[in-house]
Backbone as a ProteinNet text record, in pm:
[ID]
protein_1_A
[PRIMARY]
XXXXXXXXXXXXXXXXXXXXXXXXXXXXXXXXXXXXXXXXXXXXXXXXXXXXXXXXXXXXXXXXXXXXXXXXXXXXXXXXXXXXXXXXXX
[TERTIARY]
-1290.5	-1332.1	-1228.2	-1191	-1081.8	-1126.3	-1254.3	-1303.6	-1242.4	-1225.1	-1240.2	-1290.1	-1441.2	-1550.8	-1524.5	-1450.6	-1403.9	-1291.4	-1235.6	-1116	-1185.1	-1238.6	-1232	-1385.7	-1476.4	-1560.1	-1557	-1474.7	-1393.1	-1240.8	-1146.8	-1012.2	-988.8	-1045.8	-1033.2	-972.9	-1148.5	-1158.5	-1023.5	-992.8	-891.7	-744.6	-712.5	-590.1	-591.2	-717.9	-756.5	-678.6	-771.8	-795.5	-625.9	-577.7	-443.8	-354	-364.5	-294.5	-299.2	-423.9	-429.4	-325.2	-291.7	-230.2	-87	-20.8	170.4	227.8	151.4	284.8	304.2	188.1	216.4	317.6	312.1	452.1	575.2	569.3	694	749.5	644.9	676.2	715.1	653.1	678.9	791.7	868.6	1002.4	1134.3	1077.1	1158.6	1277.6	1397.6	1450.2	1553.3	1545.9	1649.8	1575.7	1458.3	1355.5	1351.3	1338.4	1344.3	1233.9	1159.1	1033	979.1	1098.5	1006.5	932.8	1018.6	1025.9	889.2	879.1	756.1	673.7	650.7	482.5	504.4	578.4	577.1	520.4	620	608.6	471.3	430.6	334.2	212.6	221.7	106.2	29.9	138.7	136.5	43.1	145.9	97.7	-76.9	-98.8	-234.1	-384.6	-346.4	-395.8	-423.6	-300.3	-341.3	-357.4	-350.8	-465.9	-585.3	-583.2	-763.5	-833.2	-760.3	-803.9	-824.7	-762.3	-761.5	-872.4	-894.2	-925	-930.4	-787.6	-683.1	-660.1	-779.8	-795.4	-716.6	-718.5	-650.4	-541.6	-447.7	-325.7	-238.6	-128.1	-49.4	26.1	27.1	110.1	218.8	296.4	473.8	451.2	362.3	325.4	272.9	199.6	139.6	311.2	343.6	502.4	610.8	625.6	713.4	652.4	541.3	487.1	477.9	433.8	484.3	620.2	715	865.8	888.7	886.8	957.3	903.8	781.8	742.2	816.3	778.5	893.5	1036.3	1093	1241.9	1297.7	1098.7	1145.8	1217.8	1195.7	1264.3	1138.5	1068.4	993.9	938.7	894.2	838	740	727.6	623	692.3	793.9	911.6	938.7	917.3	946.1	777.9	706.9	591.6	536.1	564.1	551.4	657.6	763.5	847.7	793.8	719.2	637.5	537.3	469.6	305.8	382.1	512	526.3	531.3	612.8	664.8	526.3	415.4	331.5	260.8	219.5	133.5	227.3	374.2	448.2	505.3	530.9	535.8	719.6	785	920.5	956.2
429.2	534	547.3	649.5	672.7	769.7	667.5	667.4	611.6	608.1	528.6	429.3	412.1	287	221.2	276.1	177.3	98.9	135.2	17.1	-92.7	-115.3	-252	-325	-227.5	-278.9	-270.5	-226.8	-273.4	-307.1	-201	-274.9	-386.3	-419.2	-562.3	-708.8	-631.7	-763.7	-761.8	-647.3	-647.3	-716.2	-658.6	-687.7	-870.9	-930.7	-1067.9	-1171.1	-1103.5	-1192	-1173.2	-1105.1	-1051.2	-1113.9	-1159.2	-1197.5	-1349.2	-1409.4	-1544.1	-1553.7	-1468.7	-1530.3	-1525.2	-1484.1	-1419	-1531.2	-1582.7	-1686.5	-1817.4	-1835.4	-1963.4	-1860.1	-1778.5	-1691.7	-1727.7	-1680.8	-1720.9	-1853.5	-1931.6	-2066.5	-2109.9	-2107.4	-2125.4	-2087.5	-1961	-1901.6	-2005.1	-2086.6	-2178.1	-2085.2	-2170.7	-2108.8	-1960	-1899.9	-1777.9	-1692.9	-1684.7	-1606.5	-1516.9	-1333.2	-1212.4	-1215.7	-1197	-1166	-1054.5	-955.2	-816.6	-854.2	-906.3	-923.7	-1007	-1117.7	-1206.6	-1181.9	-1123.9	-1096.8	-932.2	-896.4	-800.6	-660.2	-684.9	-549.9	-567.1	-689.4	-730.2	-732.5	-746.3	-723.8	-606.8	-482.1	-329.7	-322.1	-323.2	-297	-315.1	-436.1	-491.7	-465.5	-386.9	-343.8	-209.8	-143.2	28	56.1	-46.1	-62.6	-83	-110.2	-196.9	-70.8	-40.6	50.9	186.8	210.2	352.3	328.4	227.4	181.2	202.3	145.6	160.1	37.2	19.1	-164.4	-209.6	-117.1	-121.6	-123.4	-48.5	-20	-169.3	-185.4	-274.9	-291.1	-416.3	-405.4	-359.2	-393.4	-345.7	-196.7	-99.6	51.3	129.6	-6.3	48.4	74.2	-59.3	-74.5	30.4	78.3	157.1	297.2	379.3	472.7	464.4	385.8	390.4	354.1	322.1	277.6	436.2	484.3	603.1	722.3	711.4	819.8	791.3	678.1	633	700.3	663.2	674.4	828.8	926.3	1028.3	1089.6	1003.2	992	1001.2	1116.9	1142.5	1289.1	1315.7	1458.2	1505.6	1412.9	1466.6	1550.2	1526.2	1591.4	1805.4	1770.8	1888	1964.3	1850.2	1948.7	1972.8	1932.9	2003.2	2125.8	2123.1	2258.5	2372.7	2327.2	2459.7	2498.9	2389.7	2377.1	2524.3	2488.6	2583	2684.3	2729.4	2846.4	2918.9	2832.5	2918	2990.9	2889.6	2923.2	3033.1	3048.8	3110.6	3057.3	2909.5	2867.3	2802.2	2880	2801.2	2883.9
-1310.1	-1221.8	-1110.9	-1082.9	-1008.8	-853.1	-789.6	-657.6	-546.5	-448.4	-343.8	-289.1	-345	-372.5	-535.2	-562	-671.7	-667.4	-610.4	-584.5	-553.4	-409.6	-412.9	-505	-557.9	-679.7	-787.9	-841.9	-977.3	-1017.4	-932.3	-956.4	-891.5	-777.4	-758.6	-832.6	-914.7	-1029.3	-1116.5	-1176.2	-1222.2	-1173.9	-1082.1	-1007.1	-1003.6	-952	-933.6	-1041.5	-1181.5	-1320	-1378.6	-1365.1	-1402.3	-1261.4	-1155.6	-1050.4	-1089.1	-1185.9	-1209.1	-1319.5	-1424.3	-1500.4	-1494.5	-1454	-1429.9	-1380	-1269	-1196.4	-1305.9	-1385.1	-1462.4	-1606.3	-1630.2	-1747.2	-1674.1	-1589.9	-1466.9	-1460.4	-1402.2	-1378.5	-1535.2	-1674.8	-1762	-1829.7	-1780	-1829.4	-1747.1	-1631.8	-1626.2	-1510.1	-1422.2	-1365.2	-1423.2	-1322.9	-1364.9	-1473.9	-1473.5	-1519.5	-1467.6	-1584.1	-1496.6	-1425.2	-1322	-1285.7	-1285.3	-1354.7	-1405.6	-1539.4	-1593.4	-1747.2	-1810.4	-1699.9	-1683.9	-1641.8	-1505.2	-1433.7	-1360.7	-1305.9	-1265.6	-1359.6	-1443.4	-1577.8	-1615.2	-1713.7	-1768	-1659.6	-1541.2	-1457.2	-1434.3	-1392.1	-1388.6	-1515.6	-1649.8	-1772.2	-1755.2	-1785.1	-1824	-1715.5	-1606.2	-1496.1	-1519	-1587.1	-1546.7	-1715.6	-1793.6	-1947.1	-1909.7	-1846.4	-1802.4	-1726.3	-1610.4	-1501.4	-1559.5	-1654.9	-1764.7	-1867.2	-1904.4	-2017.4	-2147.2	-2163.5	-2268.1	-2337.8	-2367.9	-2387.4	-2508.3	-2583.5	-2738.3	-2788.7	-2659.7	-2633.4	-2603.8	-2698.4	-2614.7	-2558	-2448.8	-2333.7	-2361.2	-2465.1	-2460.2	-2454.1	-2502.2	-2500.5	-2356	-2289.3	-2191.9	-2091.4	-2070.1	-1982.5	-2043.4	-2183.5	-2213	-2176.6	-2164.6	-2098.3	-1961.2	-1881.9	-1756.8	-1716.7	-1792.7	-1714.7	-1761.3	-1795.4	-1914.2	-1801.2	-1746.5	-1636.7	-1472.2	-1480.8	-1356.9	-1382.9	-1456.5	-1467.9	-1494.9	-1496.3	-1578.1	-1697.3	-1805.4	-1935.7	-1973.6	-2010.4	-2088.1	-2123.7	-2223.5	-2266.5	-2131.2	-2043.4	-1932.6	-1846.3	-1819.9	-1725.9	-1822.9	-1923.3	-1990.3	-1973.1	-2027.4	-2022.2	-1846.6	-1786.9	-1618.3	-1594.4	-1656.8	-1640.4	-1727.8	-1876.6	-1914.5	-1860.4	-1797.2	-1739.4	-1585.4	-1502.2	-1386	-1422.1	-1544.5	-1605	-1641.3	-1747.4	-1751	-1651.3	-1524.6	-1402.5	-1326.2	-1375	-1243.4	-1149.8	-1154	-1022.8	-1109.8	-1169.6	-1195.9	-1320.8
[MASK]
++++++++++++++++++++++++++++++++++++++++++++++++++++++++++++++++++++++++++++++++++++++++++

């Protein structure tokens, strides 16, 4: 649910149970470990799977759809330039 009273009564929990598991991937990848690569990426991922609930989806899919919108390398960037064109606004 994408409320205001839901953040802190349900993503919470999320953010929490997923904040328990990363630092031991980390600590386990040993020194000179990426910390995107280990908890950062994989944290995002498994959070905004959960928070969407996209439970089915896997992480390497969830992180390659959101890095890909970040970076703007994606069909989303095209379909917002047809989405202006249709409305008029580009």
């Amino acid at each position: 649910m994408l409320k205001p009273k839901a953040i802190p009564r349900d993503w919470s929990r999320v953010f929490e149970a997923n904040t328990r598991k990363y630092p031991a991937a980390s600590r386990d990848a040993g020194p000179g470990a990426d910390l995107v690569e280990t908890s950062s990426g994989p944290f995002a991922a498994d959070c905004l799977r959960e928070m969407l609930g996209f439970r089915s989806v896997g992480r390497h899919d969830a992180r390659r759809w959101s890095q890909a919108i970040m970076d703007g390398d994606s069909p989303v960037q095209e379909d917002l330039g047809l989405t202006r064109a249709l409305v008029g606004g580009g």
